[in-house]
N, C-alpha and C positions, 0 to 999 in steps of 0.2 A: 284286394290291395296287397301290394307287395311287400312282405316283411323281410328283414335284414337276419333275421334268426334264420331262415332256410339255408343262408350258407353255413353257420352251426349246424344245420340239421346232415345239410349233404355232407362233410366234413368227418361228422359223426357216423353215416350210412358208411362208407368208406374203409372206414380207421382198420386197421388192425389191432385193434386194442376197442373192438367197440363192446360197449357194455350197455344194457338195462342203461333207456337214459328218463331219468323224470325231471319236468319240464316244470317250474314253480313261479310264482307268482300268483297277485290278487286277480278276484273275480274280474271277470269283462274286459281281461286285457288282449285276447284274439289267441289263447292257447287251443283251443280245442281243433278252432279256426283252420290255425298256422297249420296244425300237425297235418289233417285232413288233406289241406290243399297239397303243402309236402308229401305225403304217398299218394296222392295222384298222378305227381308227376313222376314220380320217381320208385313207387310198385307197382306190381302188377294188380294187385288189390289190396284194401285196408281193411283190415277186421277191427272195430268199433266196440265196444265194451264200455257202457257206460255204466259204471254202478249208482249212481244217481236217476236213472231213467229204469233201471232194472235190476234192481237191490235182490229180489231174488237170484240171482247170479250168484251172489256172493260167498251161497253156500257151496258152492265148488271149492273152496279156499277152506272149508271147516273140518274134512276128513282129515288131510294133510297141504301138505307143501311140494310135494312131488308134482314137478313140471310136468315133465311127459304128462302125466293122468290128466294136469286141469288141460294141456293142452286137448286132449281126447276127450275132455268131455266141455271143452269149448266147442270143437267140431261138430260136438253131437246136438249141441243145441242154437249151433248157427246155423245149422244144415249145411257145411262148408267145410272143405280142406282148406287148412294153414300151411303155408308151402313156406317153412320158417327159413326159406336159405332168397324167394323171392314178394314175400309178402310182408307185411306190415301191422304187426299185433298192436293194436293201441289199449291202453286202460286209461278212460276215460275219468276224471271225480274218482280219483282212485282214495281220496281222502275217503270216503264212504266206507272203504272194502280194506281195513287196516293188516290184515293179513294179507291180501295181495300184496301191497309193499313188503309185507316179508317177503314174500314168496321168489320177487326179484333177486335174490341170492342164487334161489337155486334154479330160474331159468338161466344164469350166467354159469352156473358151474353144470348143467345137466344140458343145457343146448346152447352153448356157445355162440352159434352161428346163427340165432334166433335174432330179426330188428325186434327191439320189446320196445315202445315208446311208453310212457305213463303222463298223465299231466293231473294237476290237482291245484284246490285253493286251499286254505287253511292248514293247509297241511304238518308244519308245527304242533297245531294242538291234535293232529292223527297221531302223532308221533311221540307225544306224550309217556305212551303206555304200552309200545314196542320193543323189539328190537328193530334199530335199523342196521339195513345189509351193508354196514361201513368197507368200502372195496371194493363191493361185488357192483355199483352203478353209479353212473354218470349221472352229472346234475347241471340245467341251464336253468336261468334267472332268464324270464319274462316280463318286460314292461310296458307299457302305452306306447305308443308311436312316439318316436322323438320326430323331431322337426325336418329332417330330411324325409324321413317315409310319408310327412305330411305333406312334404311338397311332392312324393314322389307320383302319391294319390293322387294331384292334381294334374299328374302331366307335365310339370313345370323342368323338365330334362335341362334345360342352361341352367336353371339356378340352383337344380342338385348339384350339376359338376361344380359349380362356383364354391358351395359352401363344405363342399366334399377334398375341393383343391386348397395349396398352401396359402395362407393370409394373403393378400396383396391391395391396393389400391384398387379403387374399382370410380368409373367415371358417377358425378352424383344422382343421377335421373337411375341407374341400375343399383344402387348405394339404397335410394328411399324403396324402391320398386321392394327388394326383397325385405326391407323393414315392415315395410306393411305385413308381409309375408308373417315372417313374425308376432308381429302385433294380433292378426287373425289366430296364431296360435295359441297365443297367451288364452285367447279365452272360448275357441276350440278345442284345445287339447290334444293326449292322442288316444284318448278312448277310442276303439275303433269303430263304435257303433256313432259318436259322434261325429266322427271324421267323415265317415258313409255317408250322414243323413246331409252335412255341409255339402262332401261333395255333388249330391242330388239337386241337393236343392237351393244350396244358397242360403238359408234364412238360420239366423242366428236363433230365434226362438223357438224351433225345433233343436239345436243344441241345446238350449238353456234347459228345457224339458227334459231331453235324457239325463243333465247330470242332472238334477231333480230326482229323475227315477232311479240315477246308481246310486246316490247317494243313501234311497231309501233303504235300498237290496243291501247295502253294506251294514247299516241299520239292525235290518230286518238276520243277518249273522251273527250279531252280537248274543244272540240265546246258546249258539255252540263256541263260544270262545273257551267257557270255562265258569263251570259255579261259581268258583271263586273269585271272580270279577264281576263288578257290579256294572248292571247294565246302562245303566241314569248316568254313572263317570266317564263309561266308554265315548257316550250320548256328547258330553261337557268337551273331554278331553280331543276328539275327534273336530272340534268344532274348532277349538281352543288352538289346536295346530294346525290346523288350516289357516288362520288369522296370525300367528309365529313366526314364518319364517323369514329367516333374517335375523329373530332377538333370543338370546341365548335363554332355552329353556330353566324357567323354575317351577318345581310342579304345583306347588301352593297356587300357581297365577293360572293353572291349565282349568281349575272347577273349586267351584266353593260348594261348602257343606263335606265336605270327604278328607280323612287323613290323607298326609302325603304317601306310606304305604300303598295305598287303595288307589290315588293318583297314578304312582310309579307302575302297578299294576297293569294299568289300564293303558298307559302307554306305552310298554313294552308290550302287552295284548294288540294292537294295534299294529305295533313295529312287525312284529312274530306275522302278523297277516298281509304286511307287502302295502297296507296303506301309508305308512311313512316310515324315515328315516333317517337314521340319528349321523348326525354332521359333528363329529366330539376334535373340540380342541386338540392341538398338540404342537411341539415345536418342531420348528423349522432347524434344530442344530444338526440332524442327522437321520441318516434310514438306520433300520424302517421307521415312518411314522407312527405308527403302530406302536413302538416301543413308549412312545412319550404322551400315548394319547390320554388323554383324563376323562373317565367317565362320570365325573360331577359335573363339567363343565361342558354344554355341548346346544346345538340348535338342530333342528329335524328340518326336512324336506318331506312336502306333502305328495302323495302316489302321483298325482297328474295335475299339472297347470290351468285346465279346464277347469276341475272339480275346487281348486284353489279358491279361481276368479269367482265362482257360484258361492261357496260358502262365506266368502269375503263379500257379497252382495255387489260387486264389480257388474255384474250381469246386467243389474236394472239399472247403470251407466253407462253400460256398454258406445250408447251413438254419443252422450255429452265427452266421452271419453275418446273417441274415435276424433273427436275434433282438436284433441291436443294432447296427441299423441306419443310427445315427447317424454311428456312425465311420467308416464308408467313405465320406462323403463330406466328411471332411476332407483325405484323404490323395491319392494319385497317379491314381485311379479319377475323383475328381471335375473334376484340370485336364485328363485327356485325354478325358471328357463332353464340357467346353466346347470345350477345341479342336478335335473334331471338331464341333461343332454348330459353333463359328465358321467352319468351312471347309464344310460344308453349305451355312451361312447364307451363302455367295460369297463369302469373305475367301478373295484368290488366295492370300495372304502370311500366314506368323504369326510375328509377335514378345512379346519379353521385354527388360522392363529391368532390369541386375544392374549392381551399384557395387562394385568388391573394393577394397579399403585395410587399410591393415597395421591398425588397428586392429578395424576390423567391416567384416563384406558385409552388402549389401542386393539383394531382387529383389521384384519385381514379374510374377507372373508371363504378361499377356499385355497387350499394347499396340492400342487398333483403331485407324481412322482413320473418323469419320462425318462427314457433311460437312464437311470441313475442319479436324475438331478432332481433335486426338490423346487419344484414352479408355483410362486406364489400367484393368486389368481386376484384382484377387486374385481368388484364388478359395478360400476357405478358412472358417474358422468365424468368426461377425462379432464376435467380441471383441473390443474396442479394442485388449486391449494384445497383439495380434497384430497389428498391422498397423501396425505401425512401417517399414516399410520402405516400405509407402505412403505416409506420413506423411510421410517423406522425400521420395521424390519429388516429393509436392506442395508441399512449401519451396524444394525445389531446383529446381524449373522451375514458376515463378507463371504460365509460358501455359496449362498444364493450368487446363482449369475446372471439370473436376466430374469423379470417380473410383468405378466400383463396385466391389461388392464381391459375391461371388456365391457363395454358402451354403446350406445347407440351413434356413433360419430363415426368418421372414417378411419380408415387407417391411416398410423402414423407412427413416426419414432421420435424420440428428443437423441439427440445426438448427444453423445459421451454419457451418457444415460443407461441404465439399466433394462428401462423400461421400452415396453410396443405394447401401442392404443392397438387394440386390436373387435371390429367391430363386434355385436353378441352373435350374429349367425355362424361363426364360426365356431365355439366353443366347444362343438362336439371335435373339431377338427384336433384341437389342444388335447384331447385327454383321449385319443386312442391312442391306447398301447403296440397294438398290433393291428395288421389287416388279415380279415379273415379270408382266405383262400382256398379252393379246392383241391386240401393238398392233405393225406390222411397222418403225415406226421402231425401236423398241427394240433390237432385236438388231443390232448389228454388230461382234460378237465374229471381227476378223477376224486371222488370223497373218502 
């Protein structure tokens, strides 16, 4: 399956400024995958390093830090030259082998010309009790398939270029065609192993079964988060945000029985591990966002759409749901689509703007930033008299200049209006910043 990070990768192979790049992200999201397939095409061979498969290794990393050496005594026990100017050294679960993340300093400053790839899970809690090489390496965020790679699996080449091109009308027999599209993702997902097993075979209760089993495996990691978090809250709070999204986090509502300390905890444990992510308020008067964002006030996004629909029990609805169609994508299903296609589509950051007063709330529920303007997002069905709270906003801060709206309906504009109904398969299209290119200035994603 073809991933959209290989052009980051080739990008990076290229750069003149290439560094140590480690590749992060939650388990099972197709890093070890990607990298692999990536130096096949593009080295002459991959050297493999997994420290989770061969924890022995590790002690190459315990004399010293000195590249050259561990490179000569990788050699020696792969029975293999590293031809560091045409090959591909990967560190595999490098979270395992927390000195090798050190050590990525000094292949940058002792073999410059070395491709080092690393990829890892958990990686956060490795990092804990280091030093990381801040400068000396590059860092990419890895996530689930967004909805293009899911269609791309499929072969479906018209309806990537469609949802890949600028908004436009589209006749309505091709309008519903690719909604379905959709709809089968909401509760496919882009787990890749799910994605796979779909594309084989068709049958949605082989889906339902794997996220079953990821579910468990993420589970089953809760013993290395950290003593200090309690395993029973992770259990609660993991559940508790999957069922969220959309309603502004309070940690009391995420698990009973547990101070909110212990709560807060466990949701940042979580956040730190790439299965969710925090959507925090801020206002729309000015950049950066970031300046005004409130971190009391704020709603999360769950790692994948798939694993959503399973914990939400959508699953054992799946065919009554299939036949009325339309309402799943008014509700919690539809803002965490966007939100993960907006962080797909390279939005580091996700925001929300909410107004409380003693008489009425208002929200809005996502904020972009394209060049230079701040684009307020709903996401919900394009009836007018739902969208009062955008309505709002756009009175109350006249620097907004235009506001979509992102629905299951067609396209469409009100005239003298602010606003473009703009359908949901588009949404990653709204929140690239850039197109990534084969082009070695571009990359310099440095830490």
């Amino acid at each position: 399956m073809e991933r959209e990070i290989h052009n980051k990768f080739y990008a990076w192979k290229i750069s003149s400024r290439r560094k140590p790049l480690i590749i992060r992200g939650a388990r099972q999201v197709g890093k070890t995958y990607s990298v692999l397939e990536f130096g096949k095409q593009h080295y002459r061979k991959v050297h493999q390093i997994n420290f989770e498969k061969t924890p022995k290794w590790k002690d190459i990393f315990e004399m010293d830090l000195d590249a050259v050496r561990i490179v000569e005594e990788l050699e020696f026990l792969l029975n293999d030259k590293i031809d560091i100017e045409t090959d591909l050294l990967f560190f595999d679960e490098i979270q395992n082998c927390p000195k090798a993340i050190m050590s990525l300093r000094y292949f940058y400053e002792q073999l410059p010309k070395i491709h080092l790839i690393a990829a890892g899970s958990l990686l956060e809690f490795a990092l804990n009790n280091i030093s990381f090489p801040v400068g000396r390496v590059q860092t990419l965020e890895m996530l689930p398939m967004s909805f293009s790679e899911f269609i791309k699996a499929f072969g479906k080449e018209k309806v990537y270029k469609i949802i890949q091109s600028h908004p436009a009308k589209l006749s309505s027999i091709i309008h519903e065609t690719i909604l379905e599209d959709v709809f089968s993702y909401f509760f496919v997902g882009g787990m890749p192993e799910a994605v796979k097993h779909y594309c084989e075979s068709g049958k949605m209760a082989d889906v339902f079964e794997i996220h079953s089993d990821l579910l468990y495996t993420y589970a089953q990691d809760f013993s290395k988060y950290s003593p200090s978090v309690n395993r029973d809250c992770l259990n609660m709070v993991l559940s508790a945000s999957g069922k969220s999204t959309g309603k502004q986090i309070k940690y009391s509502q995420l698990a009973s029985g547990f101070s909110n300390p212990t709560i807060k905890s466990a949701f940042m444990a979580l956040a730190n591990a790439r299965l969710l992510r925090k959507v925090r308020a801020t206002s729309p008067s000015g950049l950066p966002l970031e300046a005004g964002a409130n971190e009391k006030r704020f709603k999360s996004v769950f790692l994948d759409i798939g694993l959503m629909a399973h914990i939400n029990g959508l699953s054992n609805n799946y065919l009554d749901i299939k036949h009325n169609m339309n309402k799943i994508f008014d509700g919690a299903m539809a803002e965490q689509f966007v939100g993960q296609e907006f962080l797909a589509a390279g939005q580091k950051n996700l925001y929300y703007w909410a107004r409380q007063s003693k008489s009425s709330t208002a929200e809005v529920d996502y904020l972009l930033v394209n060049d230079n303007e701040i684009i307020p997002i709903e996401v919900k069905n394009s009836s007018s008299g739902r969208l009062k709270s955008l309505h709002l906003l756009l009175n109350q801060f006249p620097n907004i200049k235009k506001a979509y709206v992102l629905s299951h309906t067609e396209y469409g504009k009100i005239e003298n209006q602010k606003l473009e109904f703009i359908p949901i398969y588009y949404a990653s299209h709204l929140a690239k910043k850039e197109q990534w290119v084969y082009d070695k200035q571009l990359y310099t994603d440095a830490v």
